[in-house]
N, C-alpha and C positions, 0 to 999 in steps of 0.2 A: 687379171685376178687380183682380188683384193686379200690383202692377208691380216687380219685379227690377230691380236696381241692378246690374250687374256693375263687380266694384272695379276701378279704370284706374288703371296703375303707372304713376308718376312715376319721374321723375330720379333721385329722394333715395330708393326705394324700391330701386332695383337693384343687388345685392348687389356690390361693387366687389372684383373679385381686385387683391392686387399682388404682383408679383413682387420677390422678392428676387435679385440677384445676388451669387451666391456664388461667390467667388475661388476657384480648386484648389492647395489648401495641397499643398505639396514635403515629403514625407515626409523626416523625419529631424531636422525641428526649426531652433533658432535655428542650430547647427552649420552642417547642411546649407547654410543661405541665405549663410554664409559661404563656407563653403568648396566647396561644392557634392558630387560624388560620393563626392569623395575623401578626403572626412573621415569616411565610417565604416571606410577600410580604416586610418585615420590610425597606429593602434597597429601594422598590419602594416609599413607601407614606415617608421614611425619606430624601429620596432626593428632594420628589416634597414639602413637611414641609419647608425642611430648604433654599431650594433654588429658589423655587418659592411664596412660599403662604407668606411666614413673610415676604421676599423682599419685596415682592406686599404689603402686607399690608403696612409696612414700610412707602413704597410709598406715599398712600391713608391717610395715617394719616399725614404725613409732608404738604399733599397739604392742610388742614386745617388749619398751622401753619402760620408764618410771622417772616422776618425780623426785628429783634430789632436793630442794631445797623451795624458800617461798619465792625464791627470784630465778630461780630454772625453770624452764614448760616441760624440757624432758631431756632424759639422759637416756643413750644405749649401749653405757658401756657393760652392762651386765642387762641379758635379754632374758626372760622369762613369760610364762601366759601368767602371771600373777596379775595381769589388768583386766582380763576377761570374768573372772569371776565377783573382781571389784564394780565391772561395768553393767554385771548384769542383778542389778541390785532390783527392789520390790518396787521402785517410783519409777527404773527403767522396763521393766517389765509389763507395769501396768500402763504405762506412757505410750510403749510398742504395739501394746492391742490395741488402744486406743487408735494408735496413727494409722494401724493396720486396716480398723471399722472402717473410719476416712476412707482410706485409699481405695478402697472394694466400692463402698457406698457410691466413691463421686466418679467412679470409672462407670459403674452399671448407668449411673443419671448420665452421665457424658452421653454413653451409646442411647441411652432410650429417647433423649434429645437431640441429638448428631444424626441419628436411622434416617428419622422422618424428615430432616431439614435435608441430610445431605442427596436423597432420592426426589425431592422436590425439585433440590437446585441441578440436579444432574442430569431430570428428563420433564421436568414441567417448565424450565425457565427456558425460555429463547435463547440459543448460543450470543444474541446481541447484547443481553441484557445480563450474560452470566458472569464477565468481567466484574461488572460494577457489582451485582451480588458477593461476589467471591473478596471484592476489596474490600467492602462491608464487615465482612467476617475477619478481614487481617488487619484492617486498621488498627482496631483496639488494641488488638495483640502484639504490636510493636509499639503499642505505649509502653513506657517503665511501667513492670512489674511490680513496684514500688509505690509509685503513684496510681497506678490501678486497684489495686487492695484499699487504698487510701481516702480513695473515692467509695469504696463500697464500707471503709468506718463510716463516714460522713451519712450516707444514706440508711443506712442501721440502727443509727441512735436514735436513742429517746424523743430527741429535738429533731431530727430530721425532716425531710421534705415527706418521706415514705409511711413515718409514725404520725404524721399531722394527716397526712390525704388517708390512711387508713381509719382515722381516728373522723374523721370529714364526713367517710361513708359509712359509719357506725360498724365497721367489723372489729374494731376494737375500743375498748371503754378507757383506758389510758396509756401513756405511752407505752411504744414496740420498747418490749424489753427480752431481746435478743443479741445484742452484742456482748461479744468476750463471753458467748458459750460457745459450744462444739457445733451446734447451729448452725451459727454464721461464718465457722471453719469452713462447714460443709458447702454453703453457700458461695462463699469466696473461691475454695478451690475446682468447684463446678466452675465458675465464671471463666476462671484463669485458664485451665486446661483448657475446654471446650475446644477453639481452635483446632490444637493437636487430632483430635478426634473425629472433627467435619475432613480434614484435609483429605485425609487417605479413605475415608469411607466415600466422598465423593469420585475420585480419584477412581475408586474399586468400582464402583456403579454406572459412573461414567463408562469406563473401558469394558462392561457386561455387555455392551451390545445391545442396539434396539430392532435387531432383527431378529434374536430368540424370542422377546420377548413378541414381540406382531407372532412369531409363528407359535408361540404357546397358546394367544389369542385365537390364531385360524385353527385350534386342535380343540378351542372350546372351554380351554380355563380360565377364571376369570380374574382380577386383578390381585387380590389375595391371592391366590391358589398361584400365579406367575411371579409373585412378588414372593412368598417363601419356597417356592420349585424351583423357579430359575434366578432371579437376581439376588436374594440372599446368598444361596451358594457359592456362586461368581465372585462375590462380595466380602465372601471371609476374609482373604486375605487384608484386605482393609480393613476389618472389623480387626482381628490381631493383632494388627498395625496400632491401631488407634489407641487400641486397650494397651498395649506396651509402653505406647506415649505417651499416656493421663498415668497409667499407673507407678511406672517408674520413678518417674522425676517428682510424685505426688508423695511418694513416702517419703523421700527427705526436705521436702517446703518447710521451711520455716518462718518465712516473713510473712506468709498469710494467716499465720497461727499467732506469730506476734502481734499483727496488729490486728485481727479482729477476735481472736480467742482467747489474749490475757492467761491469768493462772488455771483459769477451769478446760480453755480448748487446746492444751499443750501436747505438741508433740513430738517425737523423737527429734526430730530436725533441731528445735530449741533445746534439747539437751545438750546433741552434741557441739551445736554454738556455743552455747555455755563454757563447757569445757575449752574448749579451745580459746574463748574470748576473753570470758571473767574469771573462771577459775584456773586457768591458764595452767591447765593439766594437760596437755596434748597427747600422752598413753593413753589414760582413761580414756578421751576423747577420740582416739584412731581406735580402742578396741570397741566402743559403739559403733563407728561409721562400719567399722568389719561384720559386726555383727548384723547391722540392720541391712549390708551387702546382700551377707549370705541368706538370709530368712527371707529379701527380695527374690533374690534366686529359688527359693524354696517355694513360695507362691508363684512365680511365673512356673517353672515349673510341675506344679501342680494343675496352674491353670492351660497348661497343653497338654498336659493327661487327660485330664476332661474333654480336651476340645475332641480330642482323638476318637475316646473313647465316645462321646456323642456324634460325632460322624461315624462311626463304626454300627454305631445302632442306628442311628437314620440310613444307615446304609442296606440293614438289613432288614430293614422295615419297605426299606422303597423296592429292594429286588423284586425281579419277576421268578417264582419257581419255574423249574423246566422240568416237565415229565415225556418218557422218551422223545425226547428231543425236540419239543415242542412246547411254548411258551400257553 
């Protein structure tokens, strides 16, 4: 007889799991654990801190201040509004609507010239070909500000290449005599802006989608009728975009108004350089920059009441009625 052994496990024979415990590391590193959320947006709120909100403050608290003397810009040891009604004098006033025409006029020309370009470049141009279109559009606009305006005196004047070849084709009997009026403000600040205005209306049109659009086509509407139906409305949001960006930064330009509008195309912006530069009043001068803030503020919002309000009514214009329950 043969007799088997069956092997008997021990203690020291069973194989021993151990767990480790592992911590749940906080994404974003040593930063994070400092400062927790709010240090990856750190670069966002420290650039709008230091470059927007103290500026501004800055601002708001000088226009309480005053002139003491011909060699002080401003003093705050005694705060008062006594600048506000200094600042808002008959040349300021009339300067403001003035800037204000501008700023509406060249925001409306922006969109009515941006519409059609940026719906070209965003469904007729070839994606191959839409790079090079699109750097077309940004080159200029990271030319100096400066030297762009400078370029559009030169072509303006009386002597210019633009007054000669107009004068060439008999559309005019002698020289262009449009610069250093509100004209050629308006003209210049169209130029400048523009930019601002294709970006995000392409942007908006682009990401509308070309498959509403093919399926508005197979429902039998035709290219109008698909272009204010469906890509217009898709599109607003770039369109508000764009108008925020021509119009904002359009009311306080000054150096487009310097150099092509002189004493007749003046606008708020060149007052308050003034103050601040030459007459070296810096109260007066922060209670205009306050003022033409808030009266910004008061137009854009005006202008999203409107917006509101006419989507409200297109809205109720496009319903279908229901009678019991049945369209």
């Amino acid at each position: 007889m043969s007799t088997q052994t069956t092997p008997q496990k021990t203690e020291n024979s069973k194989p021993q799991r151990t767990r480790k415990s592992s911590k749940p590391v906080k994404p974003g590193g040593m930063s994070a654990r400092f400062f927790g959320a709010s240090a990856m947006s750190f670069p966002t709120w420290a650039y709008a801190l230091f470059f927007f909100v103290i500026p501004v403050a800055l601002v708001i608290f000088y226009s309480f201040g005053y002139k003491p003397d011909e060699f002080t810009a401003v003093a705050t040891d005694h705060l008062s509004f006594d600048r506000y009604p200094e600042a808002m004098s008959a040349s300021f006033v009339s300067t403001f609507f003035a800037t204000l025409r501008i700023s509406i006029v060249g925001t409306i020309l922006c969109l009515i010239i941006a519409l059609p370009f940026s719906y070209w470049l965003a469904i007729k141009v070839s994606p191959a070909r839409r790079s090079l279109a699109l750097a077309l559009v940004m080159v200029p606009f990271w030319t100096n500000f400066l030297v762009r305006t400078l370029g559009w005196q030169i072509m303006l004047s009386p002597d210019g290449f633009l007054s000669k070849w107009m004068q060439g084709l008999g559309l005019l009997d002698g020289p262009l005599d449009i610069l250093y009026t509100r004209s050629a403000v308006q003209i210049g600040v169209v130029y400048n802006y523009l930019p601002l205005m294709i970006l995000p209306l392409f942007v908006a049109i682009d990401a509308s989608g070309q498959k509403l659009r093919e399926a508005s086509y197979d429902l039998g509407a035709g290219k109008v009728t698909t272009f204010l139906r469906v890509t217009l409305p898709m599109a607003m949001p770039g369109v508000v975009s764009g108008c925020l960006l021509v119009f904002i930064p359009l009311n306080g330009d000054y150096v487009t108004a310097t150099v092509l509008g002189g004493a007749s195309g003046s606008m708020v912006g060149q007052l308050i350089a003034n103050q601040f530069n030459t007459a070296q009043n810096w109260a007066v001068g922060a209670a205009m920059a306050v003022i033409l803030i808030l009266a910004t503020l008061v137009v854009v919002g005006i202008g999203f009441g409107l917006l509101k309000l006419g989507q409200m009514i297109a809205a109720k214009l496009n319903s279908v009625p229901l009678t019991d329950g049945r369209a």
